[in-house]
PASEDREN-700240 format. One line per 4 residues: for each residue x, y, z of N, C-alpha, C. Coordinates in pm, whole numbers. Atoms other than C-alpha are relative to their C-alpha. Layout:
BEGIN
X/Y/Z/X/Y/Z/X/Y/Z  ...
//
This chain:
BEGIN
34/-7/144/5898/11133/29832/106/-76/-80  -97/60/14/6050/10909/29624/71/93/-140  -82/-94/92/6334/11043/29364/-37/-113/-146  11/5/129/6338/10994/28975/87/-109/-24
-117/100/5/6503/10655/28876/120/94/-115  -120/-35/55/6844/10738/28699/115/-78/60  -119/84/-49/7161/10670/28748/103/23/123  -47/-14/-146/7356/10616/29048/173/102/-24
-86/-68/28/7645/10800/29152/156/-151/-36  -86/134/47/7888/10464/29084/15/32/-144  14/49/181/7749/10433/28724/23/112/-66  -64/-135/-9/7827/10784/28697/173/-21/-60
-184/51/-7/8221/10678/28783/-12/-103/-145  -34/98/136/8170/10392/28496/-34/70/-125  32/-77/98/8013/10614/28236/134/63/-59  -107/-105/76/8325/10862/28211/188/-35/50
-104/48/-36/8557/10588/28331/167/9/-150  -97/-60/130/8882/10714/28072/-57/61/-107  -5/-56/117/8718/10911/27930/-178/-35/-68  69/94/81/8471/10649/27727/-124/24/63
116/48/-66/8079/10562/27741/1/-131/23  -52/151/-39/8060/10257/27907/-183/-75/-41  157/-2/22/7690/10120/27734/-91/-97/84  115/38/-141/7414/10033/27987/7/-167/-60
-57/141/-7/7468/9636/27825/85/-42/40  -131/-14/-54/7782/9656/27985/-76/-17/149  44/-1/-123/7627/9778/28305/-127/-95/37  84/71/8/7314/9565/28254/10/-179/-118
-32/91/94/7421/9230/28093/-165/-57/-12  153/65/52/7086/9074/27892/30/-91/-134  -24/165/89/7041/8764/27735/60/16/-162  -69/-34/127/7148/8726/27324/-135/45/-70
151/-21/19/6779/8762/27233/-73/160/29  -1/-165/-24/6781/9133/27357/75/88/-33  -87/-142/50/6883/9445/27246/-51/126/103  4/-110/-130/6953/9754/27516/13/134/-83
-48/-101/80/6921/10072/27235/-15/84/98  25/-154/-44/6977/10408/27417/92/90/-113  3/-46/110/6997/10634/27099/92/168/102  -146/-90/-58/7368/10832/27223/59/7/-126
-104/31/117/7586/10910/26938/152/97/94  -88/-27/-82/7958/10962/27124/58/108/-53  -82/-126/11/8094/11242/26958/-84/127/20  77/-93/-50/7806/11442/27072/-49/-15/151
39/11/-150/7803/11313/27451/-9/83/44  69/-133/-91/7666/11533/27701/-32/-66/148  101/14/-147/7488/11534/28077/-82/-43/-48  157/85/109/7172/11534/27853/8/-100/-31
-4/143/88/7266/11232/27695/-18/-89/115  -36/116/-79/7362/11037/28029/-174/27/114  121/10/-84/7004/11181/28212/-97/-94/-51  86/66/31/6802/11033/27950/5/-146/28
-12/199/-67/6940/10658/28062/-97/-33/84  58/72/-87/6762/10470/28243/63/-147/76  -23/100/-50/6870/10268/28543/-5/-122/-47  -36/103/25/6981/9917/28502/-114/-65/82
97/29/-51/6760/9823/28777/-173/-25/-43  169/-15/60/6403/9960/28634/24/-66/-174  4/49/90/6541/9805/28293/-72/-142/24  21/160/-86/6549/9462/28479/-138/-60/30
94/-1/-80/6260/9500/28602/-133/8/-120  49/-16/67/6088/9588/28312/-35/-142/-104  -23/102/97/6206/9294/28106/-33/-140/72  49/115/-81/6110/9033/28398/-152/49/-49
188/-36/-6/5717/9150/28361/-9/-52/-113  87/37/131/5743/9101/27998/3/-182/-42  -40/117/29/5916/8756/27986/-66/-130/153  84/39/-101/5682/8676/28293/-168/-69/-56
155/42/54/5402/8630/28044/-17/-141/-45  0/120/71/5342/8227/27886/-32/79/-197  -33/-73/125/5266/8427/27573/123/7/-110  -40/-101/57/5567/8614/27490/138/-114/-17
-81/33/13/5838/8442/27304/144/38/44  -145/-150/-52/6147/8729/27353/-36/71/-40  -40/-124/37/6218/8997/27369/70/82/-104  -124/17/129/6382/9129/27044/64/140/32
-62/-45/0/6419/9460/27168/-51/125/134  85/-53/-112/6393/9703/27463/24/179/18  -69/-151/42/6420/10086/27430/-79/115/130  43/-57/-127/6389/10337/27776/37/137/-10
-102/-122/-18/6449/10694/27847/-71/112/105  57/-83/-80/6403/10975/28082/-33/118/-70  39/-173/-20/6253/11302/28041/-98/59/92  68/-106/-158/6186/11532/28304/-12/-109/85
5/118/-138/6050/11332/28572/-118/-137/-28  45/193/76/5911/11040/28319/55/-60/-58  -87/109/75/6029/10718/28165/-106/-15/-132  67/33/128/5895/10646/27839/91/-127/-87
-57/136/34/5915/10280/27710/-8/-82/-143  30/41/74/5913/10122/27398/60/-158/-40  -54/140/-2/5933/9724/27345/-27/-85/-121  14/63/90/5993/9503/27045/-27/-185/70
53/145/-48/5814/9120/27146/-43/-97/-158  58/83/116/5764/8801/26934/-79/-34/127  84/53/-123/5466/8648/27077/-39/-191/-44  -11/129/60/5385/8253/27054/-168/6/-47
136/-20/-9/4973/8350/27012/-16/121/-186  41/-21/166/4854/8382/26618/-113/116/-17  73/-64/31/4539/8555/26691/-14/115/16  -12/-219/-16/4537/8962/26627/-70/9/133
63/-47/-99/4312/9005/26892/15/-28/129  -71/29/-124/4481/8807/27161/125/38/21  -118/-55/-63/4769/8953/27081/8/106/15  12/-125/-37/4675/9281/27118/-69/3/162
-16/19/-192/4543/9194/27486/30/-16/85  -79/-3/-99/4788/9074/27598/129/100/6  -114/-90/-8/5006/9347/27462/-81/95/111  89/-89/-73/4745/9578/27628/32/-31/137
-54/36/-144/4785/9365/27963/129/40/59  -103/37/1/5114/9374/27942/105/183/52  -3/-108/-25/5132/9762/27932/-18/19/110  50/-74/-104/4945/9829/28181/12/-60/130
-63/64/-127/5084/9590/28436/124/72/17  -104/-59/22/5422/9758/28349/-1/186/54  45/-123/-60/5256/10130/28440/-39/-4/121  74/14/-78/5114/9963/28733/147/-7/143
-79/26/-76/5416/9828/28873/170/97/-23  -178/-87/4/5748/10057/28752/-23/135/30  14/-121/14/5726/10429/28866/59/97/-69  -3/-108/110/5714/10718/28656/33/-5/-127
12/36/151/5616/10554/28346/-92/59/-100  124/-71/61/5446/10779/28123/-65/-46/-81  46/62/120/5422/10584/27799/60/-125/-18  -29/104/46/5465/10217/27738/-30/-9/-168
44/57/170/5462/10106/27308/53/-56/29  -33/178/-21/5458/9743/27273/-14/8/-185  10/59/96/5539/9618/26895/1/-170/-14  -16/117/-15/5471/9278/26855/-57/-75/-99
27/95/71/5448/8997/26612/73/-140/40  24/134/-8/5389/8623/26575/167/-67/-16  -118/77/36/5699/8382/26583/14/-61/-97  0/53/132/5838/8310/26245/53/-150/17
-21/146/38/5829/7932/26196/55/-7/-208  -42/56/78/6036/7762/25909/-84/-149/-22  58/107/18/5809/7488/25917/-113/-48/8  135/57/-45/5460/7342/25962/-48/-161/72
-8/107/-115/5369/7108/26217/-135/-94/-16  139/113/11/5122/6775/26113/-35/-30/119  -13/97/-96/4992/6552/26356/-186/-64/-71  105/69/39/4700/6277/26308/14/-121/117
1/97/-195/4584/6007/26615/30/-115/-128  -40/149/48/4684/5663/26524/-68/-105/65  95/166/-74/4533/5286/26595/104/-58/107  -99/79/-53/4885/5160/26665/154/61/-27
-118/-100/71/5254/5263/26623/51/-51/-153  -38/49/182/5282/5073/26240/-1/121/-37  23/-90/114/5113/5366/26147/-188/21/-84  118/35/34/4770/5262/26108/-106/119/58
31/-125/-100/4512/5591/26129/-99/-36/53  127/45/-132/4263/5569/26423/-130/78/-135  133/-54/36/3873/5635/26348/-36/93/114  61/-45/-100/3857/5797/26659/172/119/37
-66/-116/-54/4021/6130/26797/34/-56/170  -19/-18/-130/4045/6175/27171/1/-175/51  -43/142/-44/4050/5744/27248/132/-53/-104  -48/77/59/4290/5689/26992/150/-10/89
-53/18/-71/4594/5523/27152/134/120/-24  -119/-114/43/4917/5765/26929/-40/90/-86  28/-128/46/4954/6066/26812/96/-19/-109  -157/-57/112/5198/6090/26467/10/136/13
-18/-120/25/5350/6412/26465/128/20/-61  -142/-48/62/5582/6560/26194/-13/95/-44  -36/-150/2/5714/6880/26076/12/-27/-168  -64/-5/168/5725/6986/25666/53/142/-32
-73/-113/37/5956/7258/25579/-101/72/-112  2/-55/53/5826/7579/25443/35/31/-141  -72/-4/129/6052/7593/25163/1/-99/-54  20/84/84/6002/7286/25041/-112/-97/30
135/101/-62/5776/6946/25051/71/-112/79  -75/73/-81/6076/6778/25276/-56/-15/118  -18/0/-145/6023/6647/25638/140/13/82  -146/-62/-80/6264/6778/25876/-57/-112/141
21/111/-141/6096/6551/26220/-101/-88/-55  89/68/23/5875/6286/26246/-36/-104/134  9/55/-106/5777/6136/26584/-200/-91/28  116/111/-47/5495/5867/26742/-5/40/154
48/-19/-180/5352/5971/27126/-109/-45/9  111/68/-16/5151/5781/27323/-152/120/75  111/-72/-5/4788/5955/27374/-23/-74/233  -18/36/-146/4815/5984/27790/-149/-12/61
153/-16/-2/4411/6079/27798/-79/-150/-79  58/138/77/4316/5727/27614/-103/-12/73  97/114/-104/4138/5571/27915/-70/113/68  91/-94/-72/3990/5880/28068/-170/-19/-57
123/9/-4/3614/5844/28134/-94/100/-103  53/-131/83/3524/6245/27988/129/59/11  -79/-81/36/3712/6488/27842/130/-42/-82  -112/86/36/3941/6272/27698/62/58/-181
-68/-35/141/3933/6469/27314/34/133/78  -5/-166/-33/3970/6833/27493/116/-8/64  -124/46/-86/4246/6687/27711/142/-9/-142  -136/23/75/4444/6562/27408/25/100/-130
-31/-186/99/4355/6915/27219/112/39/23  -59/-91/-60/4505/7087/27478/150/-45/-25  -114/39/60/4805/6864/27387/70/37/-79  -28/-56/96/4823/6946/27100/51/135/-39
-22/-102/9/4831/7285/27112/117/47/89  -152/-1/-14/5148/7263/27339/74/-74/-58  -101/31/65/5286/7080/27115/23/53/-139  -41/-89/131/5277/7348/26841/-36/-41/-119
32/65/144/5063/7142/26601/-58/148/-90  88/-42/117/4955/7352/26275/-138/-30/-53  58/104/41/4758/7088/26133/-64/-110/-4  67/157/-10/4563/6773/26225/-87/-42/-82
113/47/63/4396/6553/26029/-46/-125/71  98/68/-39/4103/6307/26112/-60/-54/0  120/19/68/3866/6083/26033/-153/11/69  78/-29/-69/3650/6177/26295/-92/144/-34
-8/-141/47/3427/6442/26251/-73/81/138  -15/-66/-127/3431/6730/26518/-131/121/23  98/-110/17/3134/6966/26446/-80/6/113  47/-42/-91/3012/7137/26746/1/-70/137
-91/53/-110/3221/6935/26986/120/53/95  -104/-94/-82/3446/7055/27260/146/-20/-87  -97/-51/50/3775/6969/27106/29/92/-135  28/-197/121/3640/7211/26759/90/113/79
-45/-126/-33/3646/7469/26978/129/42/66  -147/-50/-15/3966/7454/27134/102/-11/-80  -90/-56/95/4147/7387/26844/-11/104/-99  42/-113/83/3956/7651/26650/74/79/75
-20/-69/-70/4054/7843/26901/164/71/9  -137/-26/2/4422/7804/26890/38/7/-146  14/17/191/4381/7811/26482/86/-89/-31  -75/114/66/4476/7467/26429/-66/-62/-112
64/51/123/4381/7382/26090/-45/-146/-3  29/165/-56/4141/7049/26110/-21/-3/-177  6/77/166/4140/6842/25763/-23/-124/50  68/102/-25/3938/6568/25721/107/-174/-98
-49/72/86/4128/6251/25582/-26/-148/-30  94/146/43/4028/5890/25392/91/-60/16  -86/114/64/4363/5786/25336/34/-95/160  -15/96/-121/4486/5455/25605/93/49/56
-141/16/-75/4840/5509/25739/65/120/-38  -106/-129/-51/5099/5767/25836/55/19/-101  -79/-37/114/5289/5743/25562/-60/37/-140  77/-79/78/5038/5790/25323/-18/142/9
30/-160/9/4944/6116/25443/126/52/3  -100/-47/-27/5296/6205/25516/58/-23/-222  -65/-34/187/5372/6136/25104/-103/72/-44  110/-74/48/5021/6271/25028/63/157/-14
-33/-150/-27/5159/6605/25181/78/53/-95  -113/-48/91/5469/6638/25002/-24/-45/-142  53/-29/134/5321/6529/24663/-63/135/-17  61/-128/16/5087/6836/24711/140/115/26
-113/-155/17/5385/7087/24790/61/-30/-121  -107/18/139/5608/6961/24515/-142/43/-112  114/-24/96/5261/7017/24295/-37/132/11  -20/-158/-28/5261/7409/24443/91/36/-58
-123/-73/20/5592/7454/24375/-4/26/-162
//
């Protein structure tokens, strides 16, 4: 039968080494991106206090599953404890996935892989929200690298992609990539979606129009805002933009 995770008799010796609590980040070093709360206050230490810990091990273990997901940005915070002969878990996650409903499935997944695989887990809570961006991310296909904008999506040869600060109508990046799907036979706009959407676009604009076409749906999908645009060249839209914020502000 197996026994109740806790703590070993070692970590024991480090706990009441002079005296002091020695705190399970100590015994469990974790990245800067994590926080290890076990809710002890030292002038009220006890046995009680040191049962409710939870092994370093089943922490470990815990925090690989979650950072195991493509999802889950970090971890912001990770909170464990024993009672009686259960663990009860509670986890703070940014996630890189916008839509409520995917991110509640994969918090859901995420649970219940975690009950599946750590023993004597009674209760997993997952809190989780979206990764705060400082910025918004353009992008628009191009003819050529001048700057000139394509008529065509998925054949066009570059991609512009730049970033406009939140707080203002400034660009902070501004980059030209070549479109690697150009020459592909099919699939060639769904291919350079999918691009897109690892490359963290917000925003594309187009002069193409996408209605009830495969790349729609995968950028709908990843809620990349499509805008339709007349004007010619990169830099147009790139001053277009920041006229309109400075005109918000």
């Amino acid at each position: 039968m197996r026994s109740r995770p806790g703590l070993s008799h070692s970590s024991w010796d480090k706990l009441f080494k002079k005296g002091e609590f020695m705190s399970s980040a100590q015994l469990c070093p974790i990245s800067k991106f994590e926080k290890l709360l076990i809710a002890t206050d030292r002038s009220e230490f006890s046995e009680g206090a040191v049962r409710e810990a939870v092994d370093a091990e089943t922490l470990e273990k815990i925090r690989n599953i979650v950072k195991g997901y493509n999802g889950v940005e970090e971890v912001t915070a990770l909170h464990a404890r024993n009672s009686g002969s259960f663990i009860f878990v509670h986890l703070d996650i940014r996630l890189f996935i916008k839509k409520l409903k995917a991110a509640h499935e994969l918090a859901h997944d995420i649970e219940g892989v975690i009950r599946k695989e750590v023993p004597f887990i009674e209760r997993v809570s997952i809190h989780y929200e979206p990764v705060k961006k400082d910025y918004r991310r353009h992008a628009v296909p191009l003819a050529d690298r001048e700057g000139l904008i394509s008529e065509h999506f998925g054949s066009a040869p570059f991609i512009g992609i730049w970033d406009i600060r939140v707080s203002g109508p400034e660009m902070s990046s501004h980059e030209i990539i070549e479109n690697p799907f150009m020459n592909l036979d099919k699939g060639k706009g769904i291919k350079l979606a999918e691009l897109l959407i690892e490359r963290e676009i917000d925003i594309l604009y187009t002069k193409e129009a996408f209605e009830g076409k495969g790349p729609q749906y995968v950028l709908s999908g990843a809620e990349i805002e499509l805008r339709n645009t007349e004007l010619l060249t990169l830099n147009d839209l790139i001053e277009s933009g920041k006229e309109a914020g400075r005109q918000e502000k």
